[in-house]
C-alpha positions as CSV (number, residue, x, y, z in Angstrom):
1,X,9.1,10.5,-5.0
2,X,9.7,8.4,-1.6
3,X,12.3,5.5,-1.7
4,X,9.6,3.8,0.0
5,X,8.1,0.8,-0.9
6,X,4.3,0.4,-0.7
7,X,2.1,-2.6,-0.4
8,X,-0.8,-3.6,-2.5
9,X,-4.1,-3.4,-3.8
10,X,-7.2,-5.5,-3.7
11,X,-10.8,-5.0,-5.6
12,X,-13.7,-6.7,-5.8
13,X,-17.1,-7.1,-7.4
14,X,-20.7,-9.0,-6.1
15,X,-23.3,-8.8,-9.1
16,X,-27.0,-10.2,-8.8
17,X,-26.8,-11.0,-12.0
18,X,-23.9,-12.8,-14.7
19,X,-22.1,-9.9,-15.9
20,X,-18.9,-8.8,-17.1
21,X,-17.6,-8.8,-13.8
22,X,-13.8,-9.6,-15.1
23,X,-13.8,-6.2,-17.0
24,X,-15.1,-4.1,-14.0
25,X,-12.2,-6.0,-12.1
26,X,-9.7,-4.2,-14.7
27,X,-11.1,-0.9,-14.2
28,X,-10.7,-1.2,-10.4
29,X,-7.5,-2.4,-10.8
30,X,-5.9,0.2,-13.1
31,X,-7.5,2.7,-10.7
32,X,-5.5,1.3,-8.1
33,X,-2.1,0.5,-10.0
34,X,-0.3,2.8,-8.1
35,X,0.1,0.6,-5.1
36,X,1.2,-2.6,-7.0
37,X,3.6,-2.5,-9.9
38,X,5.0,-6.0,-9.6
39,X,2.0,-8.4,-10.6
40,X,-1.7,-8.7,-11.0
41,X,-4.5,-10.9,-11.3
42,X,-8.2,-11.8,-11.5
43,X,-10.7,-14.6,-10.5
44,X,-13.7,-14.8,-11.6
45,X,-16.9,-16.9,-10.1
46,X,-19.0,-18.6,-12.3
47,X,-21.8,-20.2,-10.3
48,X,-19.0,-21.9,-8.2
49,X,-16.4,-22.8,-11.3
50,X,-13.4,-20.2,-10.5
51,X,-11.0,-18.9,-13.6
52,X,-7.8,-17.3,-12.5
53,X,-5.3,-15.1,-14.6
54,X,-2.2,-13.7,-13.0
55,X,1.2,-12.7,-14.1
56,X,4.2,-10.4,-13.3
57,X,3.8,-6.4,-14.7
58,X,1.5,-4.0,-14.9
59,X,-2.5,-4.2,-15.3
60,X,-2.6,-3.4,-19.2
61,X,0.1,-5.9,-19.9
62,X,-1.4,-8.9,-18.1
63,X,-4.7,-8.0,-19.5
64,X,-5.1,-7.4,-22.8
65,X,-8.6,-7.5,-24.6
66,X,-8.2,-10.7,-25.6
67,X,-6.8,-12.2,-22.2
68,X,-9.8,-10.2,-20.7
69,X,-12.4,-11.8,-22.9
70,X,-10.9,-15.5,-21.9
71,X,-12.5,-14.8,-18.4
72,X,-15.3,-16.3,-18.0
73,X,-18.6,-13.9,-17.4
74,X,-19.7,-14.3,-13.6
75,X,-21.2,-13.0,-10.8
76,X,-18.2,-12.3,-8.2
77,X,-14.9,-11.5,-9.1
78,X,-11.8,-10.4,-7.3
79,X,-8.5,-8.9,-8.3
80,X,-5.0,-7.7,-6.9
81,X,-2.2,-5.8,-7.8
82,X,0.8,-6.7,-6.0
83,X,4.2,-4.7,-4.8
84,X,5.5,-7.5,-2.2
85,X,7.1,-6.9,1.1
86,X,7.5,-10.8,2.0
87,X,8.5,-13.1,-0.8
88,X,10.1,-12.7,-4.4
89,X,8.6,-10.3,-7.5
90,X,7.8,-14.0,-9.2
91,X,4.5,-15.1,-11.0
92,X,3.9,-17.7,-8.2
93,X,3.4,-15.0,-5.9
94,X,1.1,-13.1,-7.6
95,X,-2.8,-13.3,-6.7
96,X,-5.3,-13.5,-5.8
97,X,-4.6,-17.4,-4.1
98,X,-7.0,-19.8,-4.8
99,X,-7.9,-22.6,-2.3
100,X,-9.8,-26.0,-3.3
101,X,-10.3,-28.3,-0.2
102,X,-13.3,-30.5,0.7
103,X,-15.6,-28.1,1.4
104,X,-15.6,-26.4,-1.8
105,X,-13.2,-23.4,-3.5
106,X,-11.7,-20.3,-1.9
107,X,-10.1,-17.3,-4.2
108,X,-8.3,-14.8,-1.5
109,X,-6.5,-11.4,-2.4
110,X,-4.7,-9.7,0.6
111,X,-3.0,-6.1,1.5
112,X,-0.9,-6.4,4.2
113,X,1.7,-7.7,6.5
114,X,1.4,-10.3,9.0
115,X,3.7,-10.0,12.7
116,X,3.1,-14.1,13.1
117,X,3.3,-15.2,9.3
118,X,6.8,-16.8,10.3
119,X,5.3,-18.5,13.2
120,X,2.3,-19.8,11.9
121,X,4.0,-21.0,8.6
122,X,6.1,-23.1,10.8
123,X,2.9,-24.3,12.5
124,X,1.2,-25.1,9.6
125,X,4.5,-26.9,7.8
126,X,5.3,-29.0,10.9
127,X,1.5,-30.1,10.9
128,X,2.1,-31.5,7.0
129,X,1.0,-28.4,5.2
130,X,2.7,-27.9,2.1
131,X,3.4,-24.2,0.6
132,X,3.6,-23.2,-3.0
133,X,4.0,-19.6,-2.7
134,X,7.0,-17.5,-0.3
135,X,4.2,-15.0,0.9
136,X,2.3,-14.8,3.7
137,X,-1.2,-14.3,1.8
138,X,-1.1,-18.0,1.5
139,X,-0.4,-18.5,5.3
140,X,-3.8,-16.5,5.7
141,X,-5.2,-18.8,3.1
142,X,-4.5,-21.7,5.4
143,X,-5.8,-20.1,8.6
144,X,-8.6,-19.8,7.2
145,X,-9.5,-23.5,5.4
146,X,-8.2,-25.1,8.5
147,X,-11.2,-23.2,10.6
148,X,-13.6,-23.8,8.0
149,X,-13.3,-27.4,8.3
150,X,-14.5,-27.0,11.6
151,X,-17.1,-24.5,11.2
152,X,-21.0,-24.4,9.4
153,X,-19.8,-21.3,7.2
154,X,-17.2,-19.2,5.3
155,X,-17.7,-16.1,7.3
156,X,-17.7,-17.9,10.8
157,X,-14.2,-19.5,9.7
158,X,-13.2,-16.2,8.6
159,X,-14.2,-14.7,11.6
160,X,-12.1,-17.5,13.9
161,X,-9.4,-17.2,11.8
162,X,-9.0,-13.3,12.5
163,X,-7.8,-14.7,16.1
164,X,-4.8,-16.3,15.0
165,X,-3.8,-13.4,12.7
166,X,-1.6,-10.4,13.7
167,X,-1.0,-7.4,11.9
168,X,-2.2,-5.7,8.6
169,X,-4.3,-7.2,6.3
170,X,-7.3,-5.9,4.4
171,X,-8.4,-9.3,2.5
172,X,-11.1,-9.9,0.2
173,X,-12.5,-13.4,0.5
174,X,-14.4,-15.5,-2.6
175,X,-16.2,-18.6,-2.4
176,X,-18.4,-20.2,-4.5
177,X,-21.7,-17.9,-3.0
178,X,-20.4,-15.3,-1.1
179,X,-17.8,-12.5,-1.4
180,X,-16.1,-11.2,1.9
181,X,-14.6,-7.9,3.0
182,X,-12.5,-8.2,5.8
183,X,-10.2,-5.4,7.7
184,X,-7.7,-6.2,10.8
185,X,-8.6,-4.8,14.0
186,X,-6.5,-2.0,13.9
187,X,-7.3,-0.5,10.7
188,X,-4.1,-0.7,9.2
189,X,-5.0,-0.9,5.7
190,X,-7.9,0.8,4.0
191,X,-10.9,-0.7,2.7
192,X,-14.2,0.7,1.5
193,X,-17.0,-0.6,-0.3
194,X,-19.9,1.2,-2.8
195,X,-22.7,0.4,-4.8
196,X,-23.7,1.0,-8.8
197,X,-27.0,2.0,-10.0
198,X,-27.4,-1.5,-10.9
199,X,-27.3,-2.8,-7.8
200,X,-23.6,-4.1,-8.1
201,X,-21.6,-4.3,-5.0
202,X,-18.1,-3.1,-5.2
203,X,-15.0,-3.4,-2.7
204,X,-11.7,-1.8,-3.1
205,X,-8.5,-0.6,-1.0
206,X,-9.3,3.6,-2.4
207,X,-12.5,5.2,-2.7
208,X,-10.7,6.3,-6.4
209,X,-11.4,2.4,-7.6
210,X,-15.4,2.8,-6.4
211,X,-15.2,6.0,-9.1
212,X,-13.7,3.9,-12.1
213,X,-16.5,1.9,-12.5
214,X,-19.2,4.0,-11.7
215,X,-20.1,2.9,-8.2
216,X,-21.2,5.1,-5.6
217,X,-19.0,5.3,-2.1
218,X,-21.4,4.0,0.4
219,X,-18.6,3.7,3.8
220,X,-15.6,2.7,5.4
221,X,-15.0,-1.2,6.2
222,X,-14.8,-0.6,10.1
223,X,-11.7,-2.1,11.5
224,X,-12.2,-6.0,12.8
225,X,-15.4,-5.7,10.5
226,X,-16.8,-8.5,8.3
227,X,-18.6,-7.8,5.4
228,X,-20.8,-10.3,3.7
229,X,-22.5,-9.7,-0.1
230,X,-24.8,-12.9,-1.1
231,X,-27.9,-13.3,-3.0
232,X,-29.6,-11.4,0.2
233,X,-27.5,-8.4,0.4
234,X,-24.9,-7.2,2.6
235,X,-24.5,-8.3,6.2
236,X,-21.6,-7.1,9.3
237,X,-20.1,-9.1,11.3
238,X,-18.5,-7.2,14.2
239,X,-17.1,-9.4,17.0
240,X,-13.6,-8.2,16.1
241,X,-14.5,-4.3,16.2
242,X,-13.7,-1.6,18.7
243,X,-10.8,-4.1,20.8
244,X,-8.0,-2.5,19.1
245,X,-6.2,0.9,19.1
246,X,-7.1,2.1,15.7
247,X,-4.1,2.6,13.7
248,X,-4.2,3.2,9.7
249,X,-0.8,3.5,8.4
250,X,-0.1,7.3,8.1
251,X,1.4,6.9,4.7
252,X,-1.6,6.6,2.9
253,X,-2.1,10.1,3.9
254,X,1.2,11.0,2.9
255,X,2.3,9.0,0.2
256,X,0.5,5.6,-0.9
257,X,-3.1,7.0,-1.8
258,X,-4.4,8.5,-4.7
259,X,-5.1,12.0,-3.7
260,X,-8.5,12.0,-5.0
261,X,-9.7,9.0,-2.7
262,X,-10.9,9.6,0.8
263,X,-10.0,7.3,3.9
264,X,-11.4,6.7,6.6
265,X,-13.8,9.8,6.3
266,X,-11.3,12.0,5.2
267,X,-9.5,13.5,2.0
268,X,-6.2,12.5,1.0
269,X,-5.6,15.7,-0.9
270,X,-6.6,17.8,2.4
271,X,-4.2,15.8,4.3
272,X,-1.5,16.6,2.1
273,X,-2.2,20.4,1.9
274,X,-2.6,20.4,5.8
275,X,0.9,18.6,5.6
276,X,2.2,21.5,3.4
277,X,0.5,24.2,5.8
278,X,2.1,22.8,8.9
279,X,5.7,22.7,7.3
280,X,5.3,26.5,6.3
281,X,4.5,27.2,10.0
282,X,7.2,25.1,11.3
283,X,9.6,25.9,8.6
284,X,9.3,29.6,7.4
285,X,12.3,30.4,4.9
286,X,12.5,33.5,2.2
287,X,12.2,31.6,-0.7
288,X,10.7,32.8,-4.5
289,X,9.0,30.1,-5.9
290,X,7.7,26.3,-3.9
291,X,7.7,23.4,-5.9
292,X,6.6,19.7,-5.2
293,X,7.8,16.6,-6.3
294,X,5.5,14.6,-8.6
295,X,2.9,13.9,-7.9
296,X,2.6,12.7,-3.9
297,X,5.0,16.4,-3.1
298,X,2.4,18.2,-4.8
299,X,-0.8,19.0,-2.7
300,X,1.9,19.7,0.3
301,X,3.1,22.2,-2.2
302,X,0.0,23.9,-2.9
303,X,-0.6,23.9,1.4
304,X,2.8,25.5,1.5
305,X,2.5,28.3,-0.9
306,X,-0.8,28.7,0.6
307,X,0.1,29.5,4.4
308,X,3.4,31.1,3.8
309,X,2.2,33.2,0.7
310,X,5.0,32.2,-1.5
311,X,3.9,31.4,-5.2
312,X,3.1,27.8,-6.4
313,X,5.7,26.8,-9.4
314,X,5.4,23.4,-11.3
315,X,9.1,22.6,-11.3
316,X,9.1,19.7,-13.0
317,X,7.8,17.7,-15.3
318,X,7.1,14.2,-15.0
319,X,7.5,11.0,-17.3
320,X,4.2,9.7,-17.2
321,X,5.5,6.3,-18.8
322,X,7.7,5.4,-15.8
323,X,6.4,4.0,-12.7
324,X,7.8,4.7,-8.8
325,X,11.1,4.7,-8.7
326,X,11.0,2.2,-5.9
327,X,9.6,-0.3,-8.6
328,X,13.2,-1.1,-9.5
329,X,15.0,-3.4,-8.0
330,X,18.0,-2.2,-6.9
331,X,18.9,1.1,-5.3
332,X,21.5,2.5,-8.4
333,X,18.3,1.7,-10.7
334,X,16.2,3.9,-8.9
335,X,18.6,6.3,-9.0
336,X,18.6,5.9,-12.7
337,X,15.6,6.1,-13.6
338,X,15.2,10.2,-11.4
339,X,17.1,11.1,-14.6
340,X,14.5,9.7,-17.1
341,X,11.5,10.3,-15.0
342,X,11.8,14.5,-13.9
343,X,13.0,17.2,-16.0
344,X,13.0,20.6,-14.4
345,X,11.4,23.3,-15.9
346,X,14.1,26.0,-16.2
347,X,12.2,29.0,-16.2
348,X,9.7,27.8,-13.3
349,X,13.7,28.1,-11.2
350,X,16.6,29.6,-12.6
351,X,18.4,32.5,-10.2
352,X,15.2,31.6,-7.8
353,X,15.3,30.6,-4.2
354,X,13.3,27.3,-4.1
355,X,11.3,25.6,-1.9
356,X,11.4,22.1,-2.7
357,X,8.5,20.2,-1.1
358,X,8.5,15.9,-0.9
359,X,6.4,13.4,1.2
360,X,9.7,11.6,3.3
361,X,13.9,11.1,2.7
362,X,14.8,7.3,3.6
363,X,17.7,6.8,1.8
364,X,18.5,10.2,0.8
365,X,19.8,9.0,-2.6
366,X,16.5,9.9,-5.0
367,X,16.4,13.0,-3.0
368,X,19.9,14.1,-3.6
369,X,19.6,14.1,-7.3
370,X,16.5,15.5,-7.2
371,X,18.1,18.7,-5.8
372,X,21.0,18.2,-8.3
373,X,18.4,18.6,-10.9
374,X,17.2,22.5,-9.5
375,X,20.7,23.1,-9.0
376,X,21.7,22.2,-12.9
377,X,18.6,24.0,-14.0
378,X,19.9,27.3,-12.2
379,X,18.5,27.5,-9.0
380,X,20.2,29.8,-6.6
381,X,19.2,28.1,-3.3
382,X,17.3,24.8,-2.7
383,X,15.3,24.3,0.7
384,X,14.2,21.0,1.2
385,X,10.8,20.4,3.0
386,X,9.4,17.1,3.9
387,X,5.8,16.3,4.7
388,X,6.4,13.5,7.7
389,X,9.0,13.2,10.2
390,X,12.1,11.8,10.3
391,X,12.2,7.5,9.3
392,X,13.6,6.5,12.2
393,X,12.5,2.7,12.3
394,X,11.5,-0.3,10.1
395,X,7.6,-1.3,9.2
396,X,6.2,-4.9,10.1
397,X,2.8,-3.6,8.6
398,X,3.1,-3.6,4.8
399,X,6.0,-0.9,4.0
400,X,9.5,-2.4,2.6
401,X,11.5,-0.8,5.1
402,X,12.3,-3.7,7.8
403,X,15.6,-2.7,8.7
404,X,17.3,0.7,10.3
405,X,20.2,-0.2,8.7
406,X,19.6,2.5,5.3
407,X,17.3,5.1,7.0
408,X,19.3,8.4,6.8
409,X,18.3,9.6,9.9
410,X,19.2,7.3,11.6
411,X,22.7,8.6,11.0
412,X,22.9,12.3,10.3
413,X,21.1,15.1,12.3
414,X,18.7,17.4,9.5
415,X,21.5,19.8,8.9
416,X,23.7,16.8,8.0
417,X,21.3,15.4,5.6
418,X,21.0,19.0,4.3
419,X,25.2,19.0,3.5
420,X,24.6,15.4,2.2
421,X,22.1,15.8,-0.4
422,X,23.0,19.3,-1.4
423,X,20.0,21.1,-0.1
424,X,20.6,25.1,1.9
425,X,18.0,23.8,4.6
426,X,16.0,20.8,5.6
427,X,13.0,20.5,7.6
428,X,10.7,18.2,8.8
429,X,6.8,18.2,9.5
430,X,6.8,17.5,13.5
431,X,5.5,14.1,14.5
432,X,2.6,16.6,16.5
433,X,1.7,18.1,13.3
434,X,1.7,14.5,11.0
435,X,-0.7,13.1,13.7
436,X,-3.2,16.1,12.7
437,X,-3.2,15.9,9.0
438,X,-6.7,13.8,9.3
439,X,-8.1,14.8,12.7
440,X,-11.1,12.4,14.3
441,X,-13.1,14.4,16.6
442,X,-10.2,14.2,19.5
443,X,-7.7,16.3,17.1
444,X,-5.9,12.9,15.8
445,X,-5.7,10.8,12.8
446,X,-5.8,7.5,14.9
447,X,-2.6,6.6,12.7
448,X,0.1,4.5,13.0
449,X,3.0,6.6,13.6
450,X,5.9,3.5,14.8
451,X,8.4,4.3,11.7
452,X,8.8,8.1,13.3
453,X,8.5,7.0,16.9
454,X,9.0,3.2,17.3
455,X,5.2,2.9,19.4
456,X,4.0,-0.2,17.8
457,X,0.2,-1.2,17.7
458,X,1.5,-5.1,18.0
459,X,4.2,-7.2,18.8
460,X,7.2,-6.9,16.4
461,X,8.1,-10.3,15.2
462,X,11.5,-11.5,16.3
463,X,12.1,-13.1,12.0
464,X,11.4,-10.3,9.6
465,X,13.1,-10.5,6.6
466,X,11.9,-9.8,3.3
467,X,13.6,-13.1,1.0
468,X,13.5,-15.4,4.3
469,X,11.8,-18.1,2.5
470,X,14.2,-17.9,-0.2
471,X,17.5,-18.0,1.5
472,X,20.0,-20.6,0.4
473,X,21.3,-23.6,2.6
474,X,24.0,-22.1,4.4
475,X,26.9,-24.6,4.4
476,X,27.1,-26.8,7.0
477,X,28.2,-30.5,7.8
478,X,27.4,-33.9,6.1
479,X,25.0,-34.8,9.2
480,X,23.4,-31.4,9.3
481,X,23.4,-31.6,5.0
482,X,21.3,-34.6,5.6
483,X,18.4,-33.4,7.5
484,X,18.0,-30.8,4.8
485,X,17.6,-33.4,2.3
């Protein structure tokens, strides 16, 4: 129930044979619809002829059946659902982007960030390059074209292109023969790839995706890896791999993945139930009944119970016909829509001490009516619990949090924030603790951690704002008016 924004998601599909590729796009992509609630779309690869849907809302809306049987059959197909951090919630910025230059056709879906998008934009734009999009997908889409008119191959542009790129982005790549996977160097986005019984090759951003159409999980994308599926296979390319700190995003763990998939060789859900166990150790309080907040509060919940041996209560029930409440676009309509999306369950809290479990506080609005909620439906106390540390700083990686200027905690000390939102208590998960929710064999996650403690993986660009490419003239004089004519 975060006030965060996420990012996106990508899938895509390599068949030795035509197939209904399109349709085991869909799948993929209403697997993954969680991460993207803004747009979506599909291309589809013919033998080198590529068909493109995309529009703004949700996967069953922009596909119906018979938008779905429009697309042509194919053998490589790849498909997006988009949540934006750079650029407007309009149907030109949906993808995947699709590239025709001289060399042939390139389809590209991308989850991620960019650090340099506003500096290589205006590169690219003083050069004579002309942009129909406001997101940086298509600034990756230029990268690469650009290097492939100077190299003998898709991947070997690809893999020059990863030079000039900084930041997150997990990209799936299509041209007329070949489909691409393609991870940054520091991991910061997942990607994973599996294979049906028919031999199909299948790439997506969760390992959930790989079990909606039937394909078996086969591994990771390494960060700074390649991936190649053509008529011969799959191939690696790893000339970007090991330079880099690896850093996946911690919220995946947290908050942005399905619990069912596994990253980077380990289980969402255990992450979260660590989370839980961790808070109860940190943050002991007598207490009657632990509840979660649907659905990412609810595996800490369970971990929480567990280790402090305090019964597991659902507390709420959830409108399953409402989306995030970060999908709205303003902050009063998120608060809105807490009232139509949770109803406490009386009975699971009334004259009970509660535990009340969530993944993070940004704002502090959602979660302040969230506890008004327990506290209408008779709770005696409320005890707030989050599963990651204080937000502290903005994300240049993919999260829509680029400013300090509405993180909470920034502001107020935790007992503050517990006066402000109405909780008895408030605790935190410890930043030592978040970084052991998925340990690697030296006790760590290898996670990004810079929204809690401001230790950035890259650079942080000096231009980050969301709308930048959409910002009005400002006023100014006639001789300044002229050179923006």
């Amino acid at each position: 129930m975060a006030e965060i924004r996420e990012e996106c998601g990508i899938f895509g599909v390599f068949s030795p044979v035509t197939c209904d590729v399109a349709r085991m796009v869909y799948y993929g992509l209403y697997a993954l619809q969680h991460r993207g609630q803004e747009s979506c779309g599909i291309t589809v690869n013919d033998k080198g002829v590529f068909t493109t849907y995309k529009d703004t809302g949700l996967v069953n809306e922009v596909f119906n059946p018979e938008r779905l049987e429009k697309l042509k059959l194919g053998n490589c197909a790849i498909g997006h659902v988009r949540y934006g951090t750079t650029g407007t919630n309009d149907r030109i910025n949906a993808q995947p982007v699709v590239v025709n230059h001289i060399k042939g056709t390139m389809a590209l879906a991308h989850n991620g960030n960019l650090v340099n998008s506003y500096e290589l934009r205006s590169e690219l734009e003083l050069r004579g390059s002309i942009f129909h999009t406001t997101s940086d997908t298509e600034v990756i889409s230029y990268i690469i074209t650009n290097k492939r008119l100077e190299t003998s191959s898709i991947e070997e542009a690809v893999c020059q292109a990863m030079y000039r790129l900084e930041g997150a982005y997990s990209l799936l790549v299509m041209s007329p023969q070949k489909l691409m996977a393609v991870r940054d160097g520091h991991g910061f986005k997942p990607l994973c790839f599996g294979k049906t019984a028919d031999g199909i090759y299948v790439v997506a951003s969760e390992s959930c995706a790989l079990d909606a159409v039937g394909a078996e999980f086969v591994r990771d994308v390494e960060p700074g890896e390649i991936l190649i599926f053509d008529k011969s296979g799959v191939r690696s390319i790893k000339e970007h791999c090991g330079k880099k700190e690896r850093a996946l995003c911690v919220f995946e763990y947290i908050y942005f993945a399905r619990p069912d998939s596994v990253i980077d060789g380990y289980s969402v859900h255990e992450a979260r139930v660590r989370a839980g166990e961790f808070l109860a150790e940190e943050h002991p309080v007598e207490a009657d009944v632990v509840v979660g907040v649907p659905d990412s509060g609810l595996d800490a919940a369970l971990g929480y119970a567990r280790q402090s041996g305090i019964p597991f209560g659902f507390g709420f029930i959830k409108n399953r016909y409402i989306g995030r409440t970060f999908i709205a676009p303003e902050q009063k309509s998120r608060e809105d829509m807490v009232r139509i999306k949770l109803n406490p369950i009386t009975e699971v809290v009334r004259g009970k001490r509660v535990v009340l479990i969530d993944d993070s506080i940004v704002r502090g609005t959602t979660s302040a009516r969230i506890v008004n909620l327990l506290r209408e439906a008779g709770a005696s106390e409320v005890h707030m619990r989050i599963a990651s540390p204080p937000y502290l700083n903005p994300c240049y990686y993919g999260t829509d949090i680029d400013s300090r200027d509405y993180l909470i905690a920034c502001r107020h000390t935790a007992d503050e924030i517990a006066r402000i939102i109405g909780a008895d208590s408030l605790g935190y998960i410890s930043l030592e603790s978040v970084k052991r929710l998925a340990p690697g064999a030296d006790g760590c996650c290898g996670c990004c951690t810079a929204c809690f403690d401001g230790c950035y993986p890259t650079a942080i660009p000096p231009e980050h704002r969301k709308y930048r490419f959409e910002e009005k003239i400002p006023e100014c004089d006639d001789a300044a008016k002229g050179e923006q004519n």
